[in-house]
C-alpha positions in Angstrom: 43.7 -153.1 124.7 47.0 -154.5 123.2 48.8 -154.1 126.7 50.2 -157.2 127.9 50.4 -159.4 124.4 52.8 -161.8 124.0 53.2 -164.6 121.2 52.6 -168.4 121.7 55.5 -169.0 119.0 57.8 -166.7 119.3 60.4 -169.0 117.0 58.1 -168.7 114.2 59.3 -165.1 113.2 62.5 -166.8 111.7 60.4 -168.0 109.2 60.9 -164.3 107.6 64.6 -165.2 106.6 63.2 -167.9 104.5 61.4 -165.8 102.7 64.3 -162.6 102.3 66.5 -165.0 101.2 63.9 -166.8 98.8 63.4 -163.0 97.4 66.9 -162.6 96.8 68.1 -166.0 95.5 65.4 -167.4 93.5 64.3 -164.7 91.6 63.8 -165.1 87.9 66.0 -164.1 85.5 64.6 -162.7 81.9 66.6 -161.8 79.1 67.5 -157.6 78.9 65.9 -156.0 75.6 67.2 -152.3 75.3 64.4 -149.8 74.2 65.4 -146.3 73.3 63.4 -143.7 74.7 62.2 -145.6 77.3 62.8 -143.3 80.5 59.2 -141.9 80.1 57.9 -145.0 80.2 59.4 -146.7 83.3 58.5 -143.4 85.6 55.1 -144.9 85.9 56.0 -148.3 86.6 58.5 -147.6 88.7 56.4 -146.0 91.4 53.8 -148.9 90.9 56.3 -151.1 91.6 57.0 -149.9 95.1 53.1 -150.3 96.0 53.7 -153.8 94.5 56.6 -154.2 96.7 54.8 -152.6 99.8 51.8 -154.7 99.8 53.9 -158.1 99.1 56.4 -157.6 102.1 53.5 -156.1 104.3 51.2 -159.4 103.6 54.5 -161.7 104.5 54.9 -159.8 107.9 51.4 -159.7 108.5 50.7 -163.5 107.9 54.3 -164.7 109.7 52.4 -162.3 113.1 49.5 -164.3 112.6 50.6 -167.7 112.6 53.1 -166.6 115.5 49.7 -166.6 117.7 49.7 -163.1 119.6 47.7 -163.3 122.9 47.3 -162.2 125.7 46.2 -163.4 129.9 43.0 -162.1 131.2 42.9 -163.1 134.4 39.2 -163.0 136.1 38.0 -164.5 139.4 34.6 -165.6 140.8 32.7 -163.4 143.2 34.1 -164.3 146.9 31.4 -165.8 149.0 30.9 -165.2 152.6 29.0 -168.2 154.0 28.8 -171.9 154.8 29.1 -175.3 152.7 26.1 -177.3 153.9 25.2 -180.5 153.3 21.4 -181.2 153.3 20.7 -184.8 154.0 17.0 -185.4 153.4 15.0 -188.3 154.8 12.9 -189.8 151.9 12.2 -193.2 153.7 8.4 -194.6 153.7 7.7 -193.3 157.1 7.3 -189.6 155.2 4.2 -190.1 153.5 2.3 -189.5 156.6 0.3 -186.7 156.7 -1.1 -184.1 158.9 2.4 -182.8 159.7 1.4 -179.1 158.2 -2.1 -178.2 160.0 -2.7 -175.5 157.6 -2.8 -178.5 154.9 -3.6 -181.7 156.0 -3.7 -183.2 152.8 -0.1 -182.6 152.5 2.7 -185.8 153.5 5.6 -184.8 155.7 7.9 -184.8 152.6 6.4 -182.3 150.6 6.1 -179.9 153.4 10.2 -180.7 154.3 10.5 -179.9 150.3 8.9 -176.6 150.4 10.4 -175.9 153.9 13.9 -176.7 152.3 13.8 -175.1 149.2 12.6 -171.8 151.0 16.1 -171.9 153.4 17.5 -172.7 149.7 16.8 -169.2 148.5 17.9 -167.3 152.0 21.1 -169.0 151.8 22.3 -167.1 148.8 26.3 -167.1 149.8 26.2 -170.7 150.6 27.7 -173.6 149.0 25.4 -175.9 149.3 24.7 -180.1 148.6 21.9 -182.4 148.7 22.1 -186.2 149.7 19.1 -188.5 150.0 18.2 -191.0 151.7 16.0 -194.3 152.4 17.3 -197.7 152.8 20.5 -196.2 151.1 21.9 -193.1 150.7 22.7 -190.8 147.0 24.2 -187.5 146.8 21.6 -185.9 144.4 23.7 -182.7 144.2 27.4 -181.9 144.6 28.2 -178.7 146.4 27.1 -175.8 144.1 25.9 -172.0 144.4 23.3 -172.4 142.2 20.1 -172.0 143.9 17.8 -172.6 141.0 19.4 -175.9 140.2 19.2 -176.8 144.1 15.3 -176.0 144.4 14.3 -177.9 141.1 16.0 -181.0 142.6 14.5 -180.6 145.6 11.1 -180.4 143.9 11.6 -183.0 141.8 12.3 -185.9 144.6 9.9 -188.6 145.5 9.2 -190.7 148.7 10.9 -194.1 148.3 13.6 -192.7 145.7 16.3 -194.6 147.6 14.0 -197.3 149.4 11.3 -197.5 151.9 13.6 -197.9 155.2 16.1 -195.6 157.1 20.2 -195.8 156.8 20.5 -192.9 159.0 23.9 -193.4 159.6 24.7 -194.0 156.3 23.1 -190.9 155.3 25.2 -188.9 157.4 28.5 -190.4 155.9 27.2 -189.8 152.5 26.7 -186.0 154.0 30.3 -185.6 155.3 31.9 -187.3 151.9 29.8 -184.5 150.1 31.7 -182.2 152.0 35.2 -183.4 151.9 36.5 -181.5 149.6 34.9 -177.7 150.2 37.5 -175.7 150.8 35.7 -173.7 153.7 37.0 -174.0 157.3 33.0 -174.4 158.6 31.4 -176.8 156.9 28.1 -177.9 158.3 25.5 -181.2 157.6 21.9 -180.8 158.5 20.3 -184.2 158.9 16.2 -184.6 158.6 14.6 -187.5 159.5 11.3 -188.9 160.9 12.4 -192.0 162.1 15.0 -194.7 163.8 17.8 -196.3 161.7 16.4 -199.3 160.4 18.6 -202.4 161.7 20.0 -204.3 159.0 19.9 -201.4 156.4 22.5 -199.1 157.8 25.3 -200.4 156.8 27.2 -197.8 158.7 27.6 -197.7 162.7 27.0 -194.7 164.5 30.2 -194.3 166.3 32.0 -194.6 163.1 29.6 -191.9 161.5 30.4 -189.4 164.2 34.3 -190.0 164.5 34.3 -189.2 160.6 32.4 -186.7 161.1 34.6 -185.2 164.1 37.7 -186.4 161.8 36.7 -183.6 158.7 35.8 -181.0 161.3 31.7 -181.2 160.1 29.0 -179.6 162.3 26.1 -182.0 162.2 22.4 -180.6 163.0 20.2 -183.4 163.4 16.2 -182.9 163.0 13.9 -184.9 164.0 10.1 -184.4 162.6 7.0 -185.9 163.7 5.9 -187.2 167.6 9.0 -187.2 169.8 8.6 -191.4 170.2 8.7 -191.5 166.1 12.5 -190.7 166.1 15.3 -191.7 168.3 16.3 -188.1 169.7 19.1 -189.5 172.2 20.8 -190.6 169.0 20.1 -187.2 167.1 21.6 -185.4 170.6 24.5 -187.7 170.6 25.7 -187.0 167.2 24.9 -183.4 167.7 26.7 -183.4 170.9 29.6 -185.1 169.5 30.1 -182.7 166.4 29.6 -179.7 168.1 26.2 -179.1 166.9 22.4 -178.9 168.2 19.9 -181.1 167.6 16.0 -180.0 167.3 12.6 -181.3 166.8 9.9 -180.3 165.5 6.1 -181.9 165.6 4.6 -179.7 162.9 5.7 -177.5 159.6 5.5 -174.5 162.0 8.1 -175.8 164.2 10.1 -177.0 161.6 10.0 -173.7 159.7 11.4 -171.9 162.7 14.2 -174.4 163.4 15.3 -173.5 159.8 15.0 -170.2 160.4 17.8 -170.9 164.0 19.7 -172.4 161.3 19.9 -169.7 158.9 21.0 -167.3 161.9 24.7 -169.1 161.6 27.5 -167.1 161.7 29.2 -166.8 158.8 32.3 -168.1 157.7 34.9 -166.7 154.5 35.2 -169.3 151.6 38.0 -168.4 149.2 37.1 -167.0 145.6 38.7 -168.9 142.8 40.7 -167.0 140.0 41.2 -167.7 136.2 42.9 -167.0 133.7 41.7 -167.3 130.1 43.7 -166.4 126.6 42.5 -164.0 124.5 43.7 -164.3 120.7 44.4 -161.4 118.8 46.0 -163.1 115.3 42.7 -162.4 113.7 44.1 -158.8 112.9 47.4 -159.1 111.5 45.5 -162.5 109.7 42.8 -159.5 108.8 45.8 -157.1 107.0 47.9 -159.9 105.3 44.8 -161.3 103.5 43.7 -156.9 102.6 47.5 -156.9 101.2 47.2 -159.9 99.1 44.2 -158.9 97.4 45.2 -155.0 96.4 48.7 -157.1 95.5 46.5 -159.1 93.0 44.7 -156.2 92.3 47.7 -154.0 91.1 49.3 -157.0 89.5 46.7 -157.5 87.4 46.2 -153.9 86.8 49.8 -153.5 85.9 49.8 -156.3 83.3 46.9 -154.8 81.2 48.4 -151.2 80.9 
């Protein structure tokens, strides 16, 4: 338990001197009065005197430790994960309010069937670092990357169609995606974009050949997905950028399809994403703190005793 401890202020244990030489310089002086027959009477006090003497020097000690801050490292790290840093870029233009995309449900719109789709992949992605960027007629990052799973799925349940405008900055999107990314420390890092529609001329503030060359620039694998009829998204542009990156692109015309393309997804090989180690301080002056302030009161307690025999 004690293995290991060092003090913070080491200097402070000079402070001891002070008090020796306080001890033997200032003590008081009292006139001598000689009483005969007084050897009986100073065998008692004498050994009193030594517990007096033991409990004052043992408090000084014990407080001058304490204030000298003993500690000691206890270094921890976080559990390594094997897996990917995604980026999940999530389409929540206007154009995903149409419904009938999930024939088991018609009554649902394409968003809420990508949210239930997403959160799912979510919970099978367990070792993942994972991110979360929206998008409309702009582009947020809703998440920065993050383990947590729990957090990840509530945000995902919690979005809306139209939370970042009614139109489609695809391109935009994507850049958002690979900024979110820029810093992971993983060698794979991986964007999967969803959309249901064309970039929206005059929104996307971002052209597509400069989306793709950052994207080839910080080494991100892009996945494009486009949902609904094949004419409702532009899937030579979804190849292209999939092509470019080093990725696939998919489609997908009902919740069915789209589940299984998730489902390709999660089949990615994995990749190592190094652990990150701590180190915290654990204080320990709350014992010798603990025995100064004991020896202080059975000091008083003697005293006091002493002075009414």
């Amino acid at each position: 338990m004690f293995d290991g401890i060092y003090f913070e202020f080491p200097k402070l244990l000079f402070v001891i001197f002070f008090f020796i030489a306080c001890a033997t310089l200032c003590r008081m002086r009292l006139p001598s009065l000689y009483f005969p027959h007084a050897q009986q009477f100073m065998r008692g006090s004498i050994s009193q005197s030594k517990t007096l003497f033991l409990l004052k020097w043992l408090g000084i000690v014990m407080l001058i430790l304490a204030i000298m801050s003993p500690v000691k490292d206890e270094p921890y790290e976080l559990e390594p994960k094997e897996g990917y840093e995604l980026a999940l870029i999530l389409d929540a233009s206007e154009s995903m309010s149409a419904r009938g995309f999930d024939r088991a449900n018609l009554s649902l719109n394409r968003f809420d069937v990508v949210k239930n789709i997403v959160s799912d992949f979510i919970a099978q992605r367990k070792n993942d670092n994972i991110g979360l960027v929206v998008f409309g007629s702009y582009s947020f990052i809703a998440s920065p990357l993050t383990y947590d799973e729990n957090i990840l799925k509530q945000l995902v349940s919690q979005l809306q169609i139209g939370i970042a405008g009614k139109y489609t900055a695809l391109y935009e999107s994507l850049t958002q995606g690979i900024n979110l990314l820029r810093g992971g420390s993983s060698h794979t890092k991986v964007a999967i974009l969803l959309t249901d529609g064309y970039s929206t001329q005059g929104q996307d503030r971002i052209p597509l050949d400069v989306a793709v060359d950052m994207a080839k620039k910080e080494g991100v694998k892009v996945y494009p997905i486009g949902i609904g009829l094949p004419n409702e998204y532009n899937r030579a542009v979804l190849e292209y950028i999939a092509k470019e990156t080093g990725g696939v692109a998919f489609g997908a015309s009902s919740a069915t399809e789209l589940a299984k393309v998730y489902e390709q997804i999660d089949r990615l090989e994995k990749s190592e994403i190094q652990n990150e180690t701590f180190t915290s301080l654990r204080y320990f002056y709350t014992y010798p703190l603990f025995l100064a302030l004991l020896a202080l009161m059975l000091y008083i307690y003697f005293l006091n005793k002493k002075g009414h025999e």
